[in-house]
C-alpha positions as CSV (number, residue, x, y, z in Angstrom):
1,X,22.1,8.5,59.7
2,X,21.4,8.8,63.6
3,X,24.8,10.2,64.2
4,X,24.2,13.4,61.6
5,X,24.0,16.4,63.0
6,X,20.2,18.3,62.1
7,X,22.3,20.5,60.1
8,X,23.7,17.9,57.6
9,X,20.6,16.1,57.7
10,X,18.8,18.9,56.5
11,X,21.4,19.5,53.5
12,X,21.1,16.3,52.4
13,X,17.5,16.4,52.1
14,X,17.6,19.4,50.0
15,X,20.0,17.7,47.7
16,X,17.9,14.9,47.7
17,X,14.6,17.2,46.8
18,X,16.6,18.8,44.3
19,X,17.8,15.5,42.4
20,X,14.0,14.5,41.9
21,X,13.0,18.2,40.3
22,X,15.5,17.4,37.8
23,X,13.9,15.9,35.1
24,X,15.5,12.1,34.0
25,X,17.6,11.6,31.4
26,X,15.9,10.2,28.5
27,X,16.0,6.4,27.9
28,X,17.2,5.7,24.2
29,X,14.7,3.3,22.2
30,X,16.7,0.3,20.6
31,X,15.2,1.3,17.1
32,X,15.9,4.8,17.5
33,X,16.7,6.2,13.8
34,X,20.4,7.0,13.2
35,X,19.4,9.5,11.0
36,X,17.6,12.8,11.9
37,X,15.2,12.3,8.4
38,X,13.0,15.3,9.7
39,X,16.1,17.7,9.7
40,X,16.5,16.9,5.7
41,X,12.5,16.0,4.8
42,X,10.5,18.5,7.3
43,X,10.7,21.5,5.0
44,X,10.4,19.8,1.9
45,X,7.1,17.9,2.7
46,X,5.2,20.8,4.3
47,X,6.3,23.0,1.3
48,X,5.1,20.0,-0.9
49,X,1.7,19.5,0.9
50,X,0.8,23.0,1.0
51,X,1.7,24.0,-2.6
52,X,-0.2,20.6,-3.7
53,X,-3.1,21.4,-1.5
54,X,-2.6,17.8,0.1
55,X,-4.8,18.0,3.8
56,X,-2.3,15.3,5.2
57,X,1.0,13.2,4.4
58,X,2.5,10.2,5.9
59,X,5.6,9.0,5.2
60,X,8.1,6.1,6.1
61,X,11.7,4.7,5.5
62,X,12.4,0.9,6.1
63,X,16.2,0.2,6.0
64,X,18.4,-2.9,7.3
65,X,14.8,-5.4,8.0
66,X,13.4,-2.2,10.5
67,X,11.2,0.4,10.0
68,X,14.1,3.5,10.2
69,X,11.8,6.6,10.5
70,X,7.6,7.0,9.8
71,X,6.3,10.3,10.7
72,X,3.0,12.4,9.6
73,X,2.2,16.0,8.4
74,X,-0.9,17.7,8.1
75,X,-4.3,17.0,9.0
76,X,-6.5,13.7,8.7
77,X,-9.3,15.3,9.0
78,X,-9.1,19.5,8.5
79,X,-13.0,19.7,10.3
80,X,-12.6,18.4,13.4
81,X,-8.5,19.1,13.7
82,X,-7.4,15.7,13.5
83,X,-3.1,15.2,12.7
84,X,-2.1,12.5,10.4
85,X,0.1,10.5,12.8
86,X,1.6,7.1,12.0
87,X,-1.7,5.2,13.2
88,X,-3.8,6.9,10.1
89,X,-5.0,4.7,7.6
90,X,-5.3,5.7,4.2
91,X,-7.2,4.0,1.3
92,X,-3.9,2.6,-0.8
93,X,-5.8,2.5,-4.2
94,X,-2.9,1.1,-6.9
95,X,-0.9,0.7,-4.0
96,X,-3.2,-2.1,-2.7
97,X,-1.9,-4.4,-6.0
98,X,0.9,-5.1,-4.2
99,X,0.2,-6.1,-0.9
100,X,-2.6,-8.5,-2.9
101,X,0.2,-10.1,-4.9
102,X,2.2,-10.4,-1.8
103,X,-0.9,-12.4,-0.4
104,X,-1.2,-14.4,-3.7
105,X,2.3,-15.8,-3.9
106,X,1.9,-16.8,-0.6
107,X,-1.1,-18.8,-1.8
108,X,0.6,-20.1,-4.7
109,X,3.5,-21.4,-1.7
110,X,0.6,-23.4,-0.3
111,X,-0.1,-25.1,-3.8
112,X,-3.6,-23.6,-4.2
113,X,-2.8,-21.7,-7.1
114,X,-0.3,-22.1,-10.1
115,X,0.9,-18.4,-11.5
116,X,0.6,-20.3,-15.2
117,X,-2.7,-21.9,-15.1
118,X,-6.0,-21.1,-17.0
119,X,-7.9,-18.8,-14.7
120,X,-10.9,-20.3,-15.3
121,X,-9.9,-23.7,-13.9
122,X,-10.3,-21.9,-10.4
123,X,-13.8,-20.0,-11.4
124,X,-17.4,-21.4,-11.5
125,X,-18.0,-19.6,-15.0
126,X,-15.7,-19.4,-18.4
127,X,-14.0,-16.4,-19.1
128,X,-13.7,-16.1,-23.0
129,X,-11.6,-13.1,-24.9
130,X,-14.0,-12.5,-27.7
131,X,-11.5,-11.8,-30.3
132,X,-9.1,-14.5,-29.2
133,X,-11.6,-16.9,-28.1
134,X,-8.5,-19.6,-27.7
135,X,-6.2,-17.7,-26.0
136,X,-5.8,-18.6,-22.2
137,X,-5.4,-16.5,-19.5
138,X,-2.6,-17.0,-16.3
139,X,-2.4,-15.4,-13.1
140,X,0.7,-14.1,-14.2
141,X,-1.0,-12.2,-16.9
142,X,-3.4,-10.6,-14.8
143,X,-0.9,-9.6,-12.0
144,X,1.5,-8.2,-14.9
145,X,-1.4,-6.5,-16.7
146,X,-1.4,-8.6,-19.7
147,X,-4.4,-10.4,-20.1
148,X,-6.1,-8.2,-22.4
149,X,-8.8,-6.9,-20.0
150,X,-9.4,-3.2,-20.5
151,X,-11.2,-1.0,-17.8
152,X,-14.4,0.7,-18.6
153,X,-13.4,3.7,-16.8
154,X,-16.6,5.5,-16.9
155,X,-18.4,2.7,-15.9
156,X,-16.1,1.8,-13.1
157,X,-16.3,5.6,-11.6
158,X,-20.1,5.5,-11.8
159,X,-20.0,2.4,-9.3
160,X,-18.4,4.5,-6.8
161,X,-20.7,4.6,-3.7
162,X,-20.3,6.2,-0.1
163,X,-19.4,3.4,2.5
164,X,-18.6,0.3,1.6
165,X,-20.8,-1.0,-1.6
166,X,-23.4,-3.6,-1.3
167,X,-22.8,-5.0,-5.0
168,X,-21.4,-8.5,-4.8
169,X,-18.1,-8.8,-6.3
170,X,-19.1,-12.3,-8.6
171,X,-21.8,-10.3,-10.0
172,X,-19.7,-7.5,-10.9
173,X,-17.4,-9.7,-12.8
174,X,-20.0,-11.8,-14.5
175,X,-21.9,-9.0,-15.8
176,X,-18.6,-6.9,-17.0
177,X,-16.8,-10.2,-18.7
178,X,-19.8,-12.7,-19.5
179,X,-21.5,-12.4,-23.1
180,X,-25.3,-11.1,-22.0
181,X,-24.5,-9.4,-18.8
182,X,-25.2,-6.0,-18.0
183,X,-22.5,-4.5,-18.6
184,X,-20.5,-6.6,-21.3
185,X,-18.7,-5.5,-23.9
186,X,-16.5,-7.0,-26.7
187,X,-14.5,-3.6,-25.7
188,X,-14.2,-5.0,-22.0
189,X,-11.1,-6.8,-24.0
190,X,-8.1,-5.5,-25.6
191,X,-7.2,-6.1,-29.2
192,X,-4.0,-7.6,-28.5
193,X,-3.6,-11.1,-27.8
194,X,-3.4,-11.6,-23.5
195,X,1.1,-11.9,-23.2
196,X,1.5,-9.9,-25.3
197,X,0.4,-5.8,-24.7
198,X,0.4,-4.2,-21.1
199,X,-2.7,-2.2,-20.3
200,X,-3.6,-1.5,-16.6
201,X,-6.5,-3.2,-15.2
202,X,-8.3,-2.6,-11.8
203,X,-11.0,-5.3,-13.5
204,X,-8.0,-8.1,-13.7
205,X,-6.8,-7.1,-10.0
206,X,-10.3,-7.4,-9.0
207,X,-10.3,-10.4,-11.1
208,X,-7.4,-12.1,-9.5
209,X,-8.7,-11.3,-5.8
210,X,-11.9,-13.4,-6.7
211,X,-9.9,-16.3,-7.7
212,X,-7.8,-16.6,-4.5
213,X,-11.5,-16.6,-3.3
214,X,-12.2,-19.6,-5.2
215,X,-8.8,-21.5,-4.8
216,X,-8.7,-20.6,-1.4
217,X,-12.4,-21.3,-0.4
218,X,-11.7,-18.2,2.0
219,X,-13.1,-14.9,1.4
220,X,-10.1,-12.3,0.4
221,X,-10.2,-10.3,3.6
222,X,-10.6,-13.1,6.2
223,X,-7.6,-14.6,3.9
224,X,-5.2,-11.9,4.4
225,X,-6.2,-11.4,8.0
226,X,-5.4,-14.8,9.3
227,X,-2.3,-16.0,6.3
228,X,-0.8,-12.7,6.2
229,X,-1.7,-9.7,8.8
230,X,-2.1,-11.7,12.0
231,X,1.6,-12.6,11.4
232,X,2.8,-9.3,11.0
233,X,1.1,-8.0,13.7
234,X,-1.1,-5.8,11.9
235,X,-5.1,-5.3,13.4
236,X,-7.3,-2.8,12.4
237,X,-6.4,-3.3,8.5
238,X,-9.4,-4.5,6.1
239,X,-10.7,-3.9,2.6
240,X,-13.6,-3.0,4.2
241,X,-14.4,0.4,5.3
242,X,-16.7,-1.1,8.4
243,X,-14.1,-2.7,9.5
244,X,-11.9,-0.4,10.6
245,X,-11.9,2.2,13.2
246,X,-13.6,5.3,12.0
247,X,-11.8,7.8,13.6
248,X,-8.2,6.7,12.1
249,X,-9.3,7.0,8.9
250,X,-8.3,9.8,7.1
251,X,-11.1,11.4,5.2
252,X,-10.4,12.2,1.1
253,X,-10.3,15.6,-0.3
254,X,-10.4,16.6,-3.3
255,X,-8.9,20.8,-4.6
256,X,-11.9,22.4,-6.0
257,X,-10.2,25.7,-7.3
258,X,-7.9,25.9,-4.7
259,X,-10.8,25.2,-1.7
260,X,-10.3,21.9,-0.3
261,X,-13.7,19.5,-0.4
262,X,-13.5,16.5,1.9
263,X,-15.4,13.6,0.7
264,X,-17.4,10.7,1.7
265,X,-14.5,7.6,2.4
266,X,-15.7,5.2,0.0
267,X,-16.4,1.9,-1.8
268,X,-16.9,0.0,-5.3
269,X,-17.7,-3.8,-6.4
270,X,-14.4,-3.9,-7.3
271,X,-12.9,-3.8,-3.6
272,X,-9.6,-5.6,-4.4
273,X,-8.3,-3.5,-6.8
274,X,-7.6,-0.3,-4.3
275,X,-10.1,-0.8,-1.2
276,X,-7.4,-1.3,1.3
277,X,-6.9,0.8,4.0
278,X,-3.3,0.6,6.4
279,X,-1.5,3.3,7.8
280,X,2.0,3.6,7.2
281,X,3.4,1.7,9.9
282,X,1.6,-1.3,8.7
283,X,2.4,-0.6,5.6
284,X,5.9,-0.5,6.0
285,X,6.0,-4.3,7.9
286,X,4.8,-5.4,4.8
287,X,7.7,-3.4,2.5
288,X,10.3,-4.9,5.1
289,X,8.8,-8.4,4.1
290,X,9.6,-7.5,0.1
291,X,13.3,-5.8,0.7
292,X,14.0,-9.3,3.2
293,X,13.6,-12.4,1.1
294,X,10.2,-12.9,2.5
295,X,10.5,-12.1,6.0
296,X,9.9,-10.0,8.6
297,X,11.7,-10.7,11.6
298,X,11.2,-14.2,12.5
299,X,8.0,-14.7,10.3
300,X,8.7,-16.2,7.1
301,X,5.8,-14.8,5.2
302,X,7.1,-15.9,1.7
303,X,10.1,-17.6,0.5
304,X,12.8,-15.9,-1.3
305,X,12.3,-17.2,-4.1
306,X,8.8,-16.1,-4.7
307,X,9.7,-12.7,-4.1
308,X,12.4,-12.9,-6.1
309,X,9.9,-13.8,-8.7
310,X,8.0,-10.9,-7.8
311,X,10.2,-8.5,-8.9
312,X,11.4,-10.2,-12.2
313,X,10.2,-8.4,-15.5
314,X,7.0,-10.8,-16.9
315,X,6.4,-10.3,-20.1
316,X,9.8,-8.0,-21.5
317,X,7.7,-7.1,-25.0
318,X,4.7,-6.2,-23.2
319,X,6.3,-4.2,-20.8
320,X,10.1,-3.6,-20.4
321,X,9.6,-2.7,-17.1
322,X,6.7,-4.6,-15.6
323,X,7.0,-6.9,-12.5
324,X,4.3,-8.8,-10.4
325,X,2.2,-6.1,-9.6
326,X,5.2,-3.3,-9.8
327,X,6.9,-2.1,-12.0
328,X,10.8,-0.6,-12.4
329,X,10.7,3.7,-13.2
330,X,12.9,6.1,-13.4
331,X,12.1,8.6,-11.0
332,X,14.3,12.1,-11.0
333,X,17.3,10.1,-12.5
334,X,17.0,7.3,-9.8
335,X,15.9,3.8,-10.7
336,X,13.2,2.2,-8.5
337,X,10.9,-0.4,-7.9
338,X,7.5,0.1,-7.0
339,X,4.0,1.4,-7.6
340,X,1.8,4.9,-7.9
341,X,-1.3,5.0,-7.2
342,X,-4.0,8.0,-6.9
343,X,-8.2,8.3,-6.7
344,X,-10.3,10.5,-5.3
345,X,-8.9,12.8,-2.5
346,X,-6.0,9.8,-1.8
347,X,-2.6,8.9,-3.4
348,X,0.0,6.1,-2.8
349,X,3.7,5.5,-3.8
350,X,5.0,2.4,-2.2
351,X,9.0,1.9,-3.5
352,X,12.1,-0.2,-2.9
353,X,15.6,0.8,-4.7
354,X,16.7,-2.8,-5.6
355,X,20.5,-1.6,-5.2
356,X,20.1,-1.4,-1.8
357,X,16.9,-2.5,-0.6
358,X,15.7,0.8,1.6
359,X,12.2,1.5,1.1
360,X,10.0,4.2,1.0
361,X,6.0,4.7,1.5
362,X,4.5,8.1,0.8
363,X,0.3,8.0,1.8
364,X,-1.8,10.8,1.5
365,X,-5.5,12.1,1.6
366,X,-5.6,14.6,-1.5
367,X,-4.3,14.1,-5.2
368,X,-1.3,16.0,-5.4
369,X,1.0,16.3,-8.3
370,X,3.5,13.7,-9.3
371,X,6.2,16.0,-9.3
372,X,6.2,17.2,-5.6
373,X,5.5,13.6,-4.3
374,X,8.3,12.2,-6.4
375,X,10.7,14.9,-4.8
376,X,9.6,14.0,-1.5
377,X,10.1,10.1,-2.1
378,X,13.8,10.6,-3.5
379,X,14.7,12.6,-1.3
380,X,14.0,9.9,1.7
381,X,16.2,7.7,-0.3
382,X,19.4,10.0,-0.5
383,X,18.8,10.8,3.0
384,X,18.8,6.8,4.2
385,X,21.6,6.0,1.8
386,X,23.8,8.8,2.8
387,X,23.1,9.5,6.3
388,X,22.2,6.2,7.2
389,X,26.0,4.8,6.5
């Protein structure tokens, strides 16, 4: 460099300043998705959310063991101008079933609970079907929605309360399914025999939550915190509102004659039927788990064989269709395997195809119709399937 003439020196320093203006080249992300799903989904979801009157929309794609594409639409919170983005938790309702009969079987892998045993081995107080006082009750049956437990649905909205609810969740069961409590009633119970009629239940979910409880010694959400989250890498995920980070919530709205109302998030006795809230990204570890024999990455959450069993029809008579938890539906010619759920201001799909094992989660923060959020989810497949090959 001494020997340049001032002349070359000062051309090379303006190649040199000229090279650093240039922006760099862009450094490709080992999972980046194959598959441009925006191009194919953009369109159709914000058409979807704004003839719905859905606020905000996330959506996600798992595919090969990774999570292939999760993106959000809309707004979280349409006050203060908050986007749904892929760190937005939503209340799962339904959806929530699954993930707690993910963290069951993993239970029933440690030997604390048997799928086939009287529940009220692993309960301090005797559960008795009135009209079949002899009849037991499994695990199985309440997972499958068999056991002959019907939902008071009137009742169950009118607990409903702004925050997370005070009410304990052993009292809610006692006084709903025990002769003499508040709110018993021999029309708590089907009229079937449990096995043998399918009737959904948010009182069994919450049912079977309280006995992992009990088998477990371990409250539910310290359970699936440090046996099933903490492996997957998941934080900020409770069924407890107070738990989480406010701000990431997304607030519920409900379509009052085309005006959107936004809601207080909320709470119920009940909590393990519905009260968890994830965002899609977490959601989706846990779908890669159910499409991978168990496993995400190298954590074996379950082993294949219990998930296996998860997906297997229970009770063929009761339910041609119904799995652990899920349940197989024909959805705009295409058959799946998964669950739908919806309350207020929130909905949920949460769906494998079992042909291929791609995935797809659809969360939002208003009702919707099934129709346009159906759409949406098959479309993601047909775009994975056929673009991802």
């Amino acid at each position: 460099m001494k020997n340049l003439l001032p002349l070359q020196l000062a051309l090379l320093l303006l190649i040199f300043s000229a090279c650093k203006e240039e922006p760099p080249e862009p450094i490709p992300f080992p999972n980046e998705p194959e598959v441009n799903y925006g191009f194919f989904l953009d369109s159709l979801v914000e058409k979807g959310i704004t003839d719905d009157k859905i606020p905000g929309l996330a959506i996600g794609v798992v595919r090969n063991g990774e999570i292939d594409w999760e993106q959000g639409y809309g707004l979280a919170n349409r006050e203060e101008g908050i986007e749904v983005t892929k760190n937005t938790s939503f209340i799962l309702n339904q959806g929530a079933d699954l993930i707690l009969t993910t963290i069951i079987q993993q239970a029933v892998d440690k030997g604390l609970i048997d799928l086939d045993e009287n529940i009220n081995r692993y309960i301090p107080f005797k559960i008795v079907n009135p009209i079949y006082p002899n009849a037991v009750v499994t695990m199985r049956m309440l997972l499958s929605h068999t056991a002959g437990l019907a939902d008071n649905t009137a009742l169950l909205s009118s607990m409903y309360v702004a925050g997370d609810s005070d009410a304990d969740l052993k009292e809610f069961l006692t006084e709903y399914l025990l002769p003499g409590g508040a709110n018993y009633s021999a029309a708590n119970f089907t009229t079937s025999r449990p096995g043998k009629t399918y009737e959904y239940s948010r009182v069994g979910i919450a049912l079977a939550g309280y006995i992992l409880e009990n088998a477990t010694g371990i409250e539910l959400d310290i359970y699936s915190k440090t046996h099933v989250f903490t492996r997957l890498g998941l934080s900020n995920v409770s069924w407890f509102l107070s738990d989480l980070r406010q701000e990431r919530v997304a607030i519920p709205y409900v379509n009052d004659g085309g005006a959107l109302v936004p809601q207080n998030n909320y709470g119920y006795p009940f909590y393990p039927s519905g009260q968890l809230r994830m965002n899609i990204s977490q959601l989706l570890r846990v779908l890669i788990v159910l499409t991978q024999n168990g496993s995400y990455g190298t954590q074996r959450i379950l082993k294949p064989s219990f998930v296996a069993e998860m997906k297997e029809v229970q009770y063929p008579r009761a339910s041609a269709g119904q799995a652990l938890a899920w349940r197989y539906v024909e959805i705009n010619g295409r058959t799946l395997l998964g669950i739908s759920g919806f309350d207020t201001g929130s909905s949920s799909r949460i769906y494998i195809d079992p042909a291929t094992n791609v995935g797809v989660a659809i969360l939002t923060n208003g009702r919707g119709y099934g129709s346009r959020l159906n759409e949406i989810l098959v479309k993601a497949f047909e775009v994975a399937e056929t673009e991802g090959e």
